[in-house]
Backbone as CSV, one residue per row, in Angstrom:
resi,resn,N_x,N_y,N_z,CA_x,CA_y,CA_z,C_x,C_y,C_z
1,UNK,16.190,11.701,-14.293,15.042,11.111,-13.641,13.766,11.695,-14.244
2,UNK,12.684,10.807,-14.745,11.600,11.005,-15.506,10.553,11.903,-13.821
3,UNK,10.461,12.965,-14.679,9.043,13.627,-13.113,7.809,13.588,-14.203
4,UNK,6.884,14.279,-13.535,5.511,14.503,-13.937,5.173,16.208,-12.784
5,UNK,4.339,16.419,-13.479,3.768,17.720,-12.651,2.679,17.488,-12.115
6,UNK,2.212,17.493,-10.787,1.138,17.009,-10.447,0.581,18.468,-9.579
7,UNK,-0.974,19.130,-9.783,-0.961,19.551,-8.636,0.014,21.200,-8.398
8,UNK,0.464,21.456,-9.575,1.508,22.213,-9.892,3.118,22.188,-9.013
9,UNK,3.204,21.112,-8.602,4.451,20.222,-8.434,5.497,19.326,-8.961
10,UNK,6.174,19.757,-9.334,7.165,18.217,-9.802,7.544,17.214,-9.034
11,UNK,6.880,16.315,-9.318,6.932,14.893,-8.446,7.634,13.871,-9.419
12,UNK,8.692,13.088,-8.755,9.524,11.769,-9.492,8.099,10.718,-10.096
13,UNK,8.531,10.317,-11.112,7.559,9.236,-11.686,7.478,8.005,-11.103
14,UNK,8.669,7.493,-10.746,8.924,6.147,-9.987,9.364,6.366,-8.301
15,UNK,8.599,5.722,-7.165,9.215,6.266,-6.021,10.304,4.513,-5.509
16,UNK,11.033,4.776,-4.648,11.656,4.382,-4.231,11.142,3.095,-3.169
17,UNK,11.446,1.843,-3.649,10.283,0.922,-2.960,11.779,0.067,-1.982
18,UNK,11.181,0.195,-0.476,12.332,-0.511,0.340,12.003,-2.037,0.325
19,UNK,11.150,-2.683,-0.578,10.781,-4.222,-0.501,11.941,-4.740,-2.076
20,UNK,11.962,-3.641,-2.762,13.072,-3.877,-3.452,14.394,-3.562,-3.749
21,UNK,14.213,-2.445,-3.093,15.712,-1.503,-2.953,16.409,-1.363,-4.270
22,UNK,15.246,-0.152,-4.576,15.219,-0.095,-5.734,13.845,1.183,-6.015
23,UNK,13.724,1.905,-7.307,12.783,2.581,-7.711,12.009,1.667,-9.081
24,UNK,10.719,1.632,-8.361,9.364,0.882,-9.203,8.287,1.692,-9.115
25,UNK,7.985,1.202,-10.484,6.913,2.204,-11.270,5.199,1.598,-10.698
26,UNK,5.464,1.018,-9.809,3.943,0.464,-8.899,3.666,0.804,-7.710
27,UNK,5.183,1.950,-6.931,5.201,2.392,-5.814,4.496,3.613,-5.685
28,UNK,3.840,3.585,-4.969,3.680,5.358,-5.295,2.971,5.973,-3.304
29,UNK,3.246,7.506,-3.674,3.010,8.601,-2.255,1.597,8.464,-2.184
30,UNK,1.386,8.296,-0.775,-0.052,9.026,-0.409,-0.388,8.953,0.687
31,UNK,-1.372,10.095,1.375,-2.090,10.416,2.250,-3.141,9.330,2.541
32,UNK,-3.868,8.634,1.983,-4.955,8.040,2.056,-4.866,6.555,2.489
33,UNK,-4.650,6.202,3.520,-5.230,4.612,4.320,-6.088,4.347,3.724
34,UNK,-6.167,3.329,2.778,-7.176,2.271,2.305,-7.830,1.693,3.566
35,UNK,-7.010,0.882,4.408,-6.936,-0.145,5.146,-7.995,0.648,6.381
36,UNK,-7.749,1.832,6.887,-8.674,2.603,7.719,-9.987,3.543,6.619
37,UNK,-9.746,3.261,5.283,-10.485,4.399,4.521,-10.548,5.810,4.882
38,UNK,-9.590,6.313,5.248,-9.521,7.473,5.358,-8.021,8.381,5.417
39,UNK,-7.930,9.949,4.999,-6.800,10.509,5.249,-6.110,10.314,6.155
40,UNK,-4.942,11.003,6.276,-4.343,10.900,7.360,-2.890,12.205,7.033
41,UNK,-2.190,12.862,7.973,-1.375,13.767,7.714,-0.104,13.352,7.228
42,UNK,0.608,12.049,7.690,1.693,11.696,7.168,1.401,10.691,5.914
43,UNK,2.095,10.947,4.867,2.380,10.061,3.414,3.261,8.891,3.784
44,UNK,2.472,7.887,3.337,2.723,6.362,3.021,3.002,5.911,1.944
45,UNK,3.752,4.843,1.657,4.218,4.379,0.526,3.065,3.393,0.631
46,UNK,2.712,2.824,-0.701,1.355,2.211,-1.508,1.789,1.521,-2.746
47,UNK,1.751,0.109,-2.696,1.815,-0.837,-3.791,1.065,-0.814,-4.749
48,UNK,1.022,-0.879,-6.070,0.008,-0.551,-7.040,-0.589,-2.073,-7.469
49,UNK,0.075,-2.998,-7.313,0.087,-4.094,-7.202,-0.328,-5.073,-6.425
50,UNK,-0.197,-4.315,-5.207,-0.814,-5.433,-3.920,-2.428,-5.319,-4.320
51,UNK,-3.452,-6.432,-3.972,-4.929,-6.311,-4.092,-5.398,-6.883,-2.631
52,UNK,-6.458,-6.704,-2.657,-7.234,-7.269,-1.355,-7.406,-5.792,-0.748
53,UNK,-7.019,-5.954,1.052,-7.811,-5.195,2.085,-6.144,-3.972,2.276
54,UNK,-5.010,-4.478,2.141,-3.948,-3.946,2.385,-2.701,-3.615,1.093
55,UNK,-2.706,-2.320,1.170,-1.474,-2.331,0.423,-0.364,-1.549,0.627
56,UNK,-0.387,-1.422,2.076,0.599,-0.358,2.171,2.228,-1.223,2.236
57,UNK,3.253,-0.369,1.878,4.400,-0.790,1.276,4.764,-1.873,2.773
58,UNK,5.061,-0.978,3.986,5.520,-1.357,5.202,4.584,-2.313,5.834
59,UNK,3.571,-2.822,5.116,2.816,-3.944,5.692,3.097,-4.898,5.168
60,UNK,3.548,-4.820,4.003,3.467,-6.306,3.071,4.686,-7.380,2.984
61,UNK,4.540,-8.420,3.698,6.029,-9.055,3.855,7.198,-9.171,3.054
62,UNK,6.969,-9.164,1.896,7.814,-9.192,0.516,7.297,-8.211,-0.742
63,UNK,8.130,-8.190,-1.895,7.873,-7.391,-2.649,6.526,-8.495,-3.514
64,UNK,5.144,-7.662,-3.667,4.409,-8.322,-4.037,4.223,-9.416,-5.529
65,UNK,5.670,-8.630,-6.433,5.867,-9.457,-7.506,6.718,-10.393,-7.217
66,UNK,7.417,-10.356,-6.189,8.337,-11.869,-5.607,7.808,-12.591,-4.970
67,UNK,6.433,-12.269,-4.553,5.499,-13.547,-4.022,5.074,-14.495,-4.103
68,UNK,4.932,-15.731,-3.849,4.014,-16.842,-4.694,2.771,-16.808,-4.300
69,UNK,2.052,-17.437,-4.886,0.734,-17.225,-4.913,0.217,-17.889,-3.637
70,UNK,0.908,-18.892,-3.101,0.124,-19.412,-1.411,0.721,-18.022,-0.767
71,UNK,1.438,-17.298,-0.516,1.850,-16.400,0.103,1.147,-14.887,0.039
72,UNK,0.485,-14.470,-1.308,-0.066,-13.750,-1.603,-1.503,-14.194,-0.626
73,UNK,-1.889,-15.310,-0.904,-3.375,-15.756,-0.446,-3.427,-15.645,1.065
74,UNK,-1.826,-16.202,1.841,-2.350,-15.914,3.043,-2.592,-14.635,3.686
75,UNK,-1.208,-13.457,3.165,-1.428,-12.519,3.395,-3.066,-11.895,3.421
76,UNK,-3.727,-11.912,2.404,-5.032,-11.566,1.784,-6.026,-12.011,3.169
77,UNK,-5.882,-13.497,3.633,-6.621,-13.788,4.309,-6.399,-13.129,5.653
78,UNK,-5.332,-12.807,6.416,-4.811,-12.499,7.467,-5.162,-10.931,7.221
79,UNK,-5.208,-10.393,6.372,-5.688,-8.692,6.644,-6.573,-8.673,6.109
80,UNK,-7.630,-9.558,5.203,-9.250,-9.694,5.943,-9.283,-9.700,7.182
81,UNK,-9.618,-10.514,8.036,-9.789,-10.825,9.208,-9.715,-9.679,10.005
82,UNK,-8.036,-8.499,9.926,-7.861,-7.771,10.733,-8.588,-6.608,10.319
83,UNK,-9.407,-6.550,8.931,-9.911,-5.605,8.252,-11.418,-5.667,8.919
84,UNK,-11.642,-7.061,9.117,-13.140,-7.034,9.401,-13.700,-6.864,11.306
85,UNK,-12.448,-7.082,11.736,-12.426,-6.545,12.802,-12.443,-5.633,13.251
86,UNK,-11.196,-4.954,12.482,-11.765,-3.125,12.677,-12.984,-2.235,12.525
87,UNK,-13.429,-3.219,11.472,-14.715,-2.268,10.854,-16.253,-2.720,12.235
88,UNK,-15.962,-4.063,12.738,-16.845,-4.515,13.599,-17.165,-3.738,14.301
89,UNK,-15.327,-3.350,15.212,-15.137,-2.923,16.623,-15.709,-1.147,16.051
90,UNK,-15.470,-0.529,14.929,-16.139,0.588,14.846,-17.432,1.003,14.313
91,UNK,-18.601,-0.322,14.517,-19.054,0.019,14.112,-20.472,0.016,15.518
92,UNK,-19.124,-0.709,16.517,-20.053,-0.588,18.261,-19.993,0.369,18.537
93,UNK,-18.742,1.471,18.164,-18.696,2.559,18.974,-20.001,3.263,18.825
């Protein structure tokens, strides 16, 4: 198995993506919510591939390269919406 040193860690190069069941080189670890813009303590799996407002692995209905493109678009539109809501509702507080 190909690693890399990150950070003075050995970390796997490819992580383990459950939309394909399988290890892809577009999956990857992290701390950081796009979708909230901010950290967070537990690591999420992250599509390198997905674009728009969402890319976390466990959000995205299918693997984003098995998508078609009306399917890609609705997704996109449906987490706008929930993206711009969030940011609304925090921006009354």
């Amino acid at each position: 198995m190909t690693q890399i040193k990150f950070q003075g860690k050995k970390r796997p190069m490819f992580e383990y993506c459950p939309k394909l069941d399988r290890k892809c080189g577009f999956c990857a670890k992290s701390k950081y919510n796009s979708f909230e813009d901010k950290y967070q303590d537990k690591e999420m799996l992250l599509c390198g591939l997905a674009n728009g407002f969402e890319n976390r692995v466990d959000k995205l209905p299918g693997c984003w390269k098995k998508m078609t493109n009306p399917e890609k678009t609705s997704f996109r539109k449906k987490t706008k919406t929930q993206y711009e809501m969030i940011k609304a509702y925090q921006e009354i507080k």
